[in-house]
N, C-alpha and C positions, 0 to 999 in steps of 0.2 A: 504494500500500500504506500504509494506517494515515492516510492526508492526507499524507503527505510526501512533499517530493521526493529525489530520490536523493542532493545535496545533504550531507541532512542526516541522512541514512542512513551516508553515507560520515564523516560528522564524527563522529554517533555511536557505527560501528565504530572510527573512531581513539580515540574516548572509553573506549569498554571494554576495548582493548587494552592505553593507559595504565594503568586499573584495576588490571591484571592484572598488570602488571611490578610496579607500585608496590605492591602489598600481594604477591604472590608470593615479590618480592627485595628488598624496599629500607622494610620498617618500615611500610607500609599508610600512612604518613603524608601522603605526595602525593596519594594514591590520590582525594581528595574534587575535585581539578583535572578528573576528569572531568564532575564536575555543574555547576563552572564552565562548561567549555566547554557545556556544553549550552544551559544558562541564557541565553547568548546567541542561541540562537535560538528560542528555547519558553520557555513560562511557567516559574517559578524551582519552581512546586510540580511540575508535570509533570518537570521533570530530575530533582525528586529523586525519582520514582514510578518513573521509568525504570530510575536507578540503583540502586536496594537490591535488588530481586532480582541486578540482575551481581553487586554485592557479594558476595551470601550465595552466590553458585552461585562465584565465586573462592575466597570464605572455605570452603567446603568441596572444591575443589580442590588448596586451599593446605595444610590440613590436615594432611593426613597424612605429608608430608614433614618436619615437624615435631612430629610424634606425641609425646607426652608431655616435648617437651623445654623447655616452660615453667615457670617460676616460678607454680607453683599459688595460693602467698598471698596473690602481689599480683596475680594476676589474678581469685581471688577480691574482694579489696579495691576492685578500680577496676571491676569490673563492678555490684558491691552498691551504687558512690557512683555509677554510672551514672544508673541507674535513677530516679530523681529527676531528674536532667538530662534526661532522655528527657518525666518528664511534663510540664516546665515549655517545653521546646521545641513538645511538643503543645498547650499551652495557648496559647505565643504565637501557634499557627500557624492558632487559630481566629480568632484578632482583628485578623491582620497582613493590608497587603495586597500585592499582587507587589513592586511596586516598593521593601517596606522590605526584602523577603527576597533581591532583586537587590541592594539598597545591605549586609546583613547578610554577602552570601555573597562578595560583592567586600572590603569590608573584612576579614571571616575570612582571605579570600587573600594580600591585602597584610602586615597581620599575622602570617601564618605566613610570609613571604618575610622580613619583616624580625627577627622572632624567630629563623629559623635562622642568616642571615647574620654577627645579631651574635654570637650565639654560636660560628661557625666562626673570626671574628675577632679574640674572644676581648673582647668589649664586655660579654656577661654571662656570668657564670660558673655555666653550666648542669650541675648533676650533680654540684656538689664535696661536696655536705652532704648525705647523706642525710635524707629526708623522713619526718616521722614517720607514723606509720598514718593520724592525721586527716587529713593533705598527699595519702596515696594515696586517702583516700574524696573530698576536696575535686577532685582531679585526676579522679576519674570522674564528678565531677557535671559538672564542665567538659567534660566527653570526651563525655558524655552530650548534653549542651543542644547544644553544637554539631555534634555527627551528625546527631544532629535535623534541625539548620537548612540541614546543607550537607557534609554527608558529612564533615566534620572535627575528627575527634577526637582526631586523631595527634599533636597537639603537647602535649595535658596528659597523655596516658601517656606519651608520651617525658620528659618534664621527670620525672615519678616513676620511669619505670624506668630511665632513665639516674643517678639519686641511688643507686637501690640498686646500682650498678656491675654490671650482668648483661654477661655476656659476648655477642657478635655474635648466634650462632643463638640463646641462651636468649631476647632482646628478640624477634628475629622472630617466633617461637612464640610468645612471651607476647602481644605484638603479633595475631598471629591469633588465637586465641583469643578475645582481648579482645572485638575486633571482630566477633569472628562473633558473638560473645553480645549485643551491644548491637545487632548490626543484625537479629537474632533479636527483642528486644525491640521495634522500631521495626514489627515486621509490623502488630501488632494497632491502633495509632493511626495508620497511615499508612493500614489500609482503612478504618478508621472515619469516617477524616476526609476520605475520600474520593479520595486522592491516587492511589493505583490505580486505573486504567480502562482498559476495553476496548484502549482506542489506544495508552497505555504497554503492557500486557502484549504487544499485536503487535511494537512496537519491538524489545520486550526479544525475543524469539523470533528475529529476525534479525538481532540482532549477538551473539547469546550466544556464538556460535561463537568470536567475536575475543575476547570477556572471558576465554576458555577458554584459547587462544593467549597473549593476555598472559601469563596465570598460570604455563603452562608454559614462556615464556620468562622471566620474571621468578625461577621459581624455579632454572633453571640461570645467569642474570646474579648470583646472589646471590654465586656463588663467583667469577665471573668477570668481570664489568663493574666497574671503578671507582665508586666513589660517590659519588665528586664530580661526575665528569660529567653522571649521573644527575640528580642533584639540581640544577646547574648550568642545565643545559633546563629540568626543572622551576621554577625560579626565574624564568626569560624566559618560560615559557609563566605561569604563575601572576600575573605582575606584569601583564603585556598584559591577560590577559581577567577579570582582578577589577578594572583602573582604567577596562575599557569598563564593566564590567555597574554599578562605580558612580558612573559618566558617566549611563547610562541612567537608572537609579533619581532621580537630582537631576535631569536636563531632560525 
């Protein structure tokens, strides 16, 4: 089915599953570790063809459990600073070739392993100052360019909406939201550019069902799983497969 072996069928039903938790319960932030994992065994533009429809079919699972209980300004804000992010990601992705977008999406990874860390240790002090309006359109061109490139855009919304102190569920919702609007955005230059095809849409058909699962566990762990644990996995899984993919990329 699709050229793959079951393999990699089963790695990327665990990949949509992740998905699902991660943007469901836990701030969408992690969420891009499934195009990681992917990346490792398919081309880095094929994971991401794979992944943005799961995304958008989560992002509207995830929805309405969170129905109107967003921060409307700043998610107007950081999806308008988006959009520029989105077209400069499109434009690298016309001149890049696999192996800088393996060494881009590994590094992204490492980067947001070490950006959350220091912050939970309290090395940078993330969210004490509120950010002004230009910090939340600057934070959506960053949230922008790097969805684009690797599904992750969760660490410059977090850095702005944790400044404006949002309470737990108003982030999540704003958090969805965000995302749904930006991964809505990425439709029209990912078919342009060719990233959807035949083989990704078969993929996506046979594990949608786990992205769906995710979402539905993810959005009952929100009240109920720790989040450090969470995050914790995610941190060993994230470190692992963004220092192989930029192993790959340099030999």
């Amino acid at each position: 089915m699709g050229g793959f072996g079951w393999e990699v069928y089963a790695l990327g039903a665990f990949a949509a599953c992740f998905a699902g938790i991660s943007k469901g319960g836990f701030g969408s932030g992690a969420a891009f570790a499934s195009a990681t994992i992917l990346a490792l065994v398919m081309p880095p533009g094929m994971a991401l063809g794979i992944m943005l429809p799961l995304l958008m079919l989560i992002d509207v699972s995830t929805l309405r459990p969170y129905w109107r209980q967003w921060s409307w300004p700043d998610a107007r804000l950081l999806v308008l600073g988006a959009l520029p992010g989105v077209a400069l990601g499109a434009a690298l992705y016309t001149v890049a070739e696999p192996d800088l977008f393996r060494l881009l999406i590994g590094a992204v990874a490492l980067v947001f392993v070490g950006w959350q860390l220091s912050g939970r240790l309290g090395l940078l002090r993330i969210g004490k100052r509120e950010l002004p309006p230009w910090g939340g359109a600057l934070a959506g061109v960053v949230a922008g360019f790097t969805s684009f490139i690797s599904h992750a855009g969760g660490p410059a919304v977090a850095v702005y909406l944790l400044s404006k102190k949002v309470g737990k569920t108003p982030f999540q919702a704003t958090t969805v939201l965000v995302f749904g609007l930006i991964n809505l955005a990425k439709v029209v230059p990912y078919a342009f550019l060719g990233i959807f095809t035949r083989e990704t849409l078969v993929f996506d058909v046979a594990i949608a069902p786990f992205a769906l699962l995710g979402a539905y566990i993810g959005v009952k762990a929100h009240r109920l799983v720790p989040e450090g644990l969470f995050f914790a996995i995610t941190y060993v899984l994230l470190t692992v497969t963004g220092s192989k993919l930029i192993w790959d990329a340099l030999t």
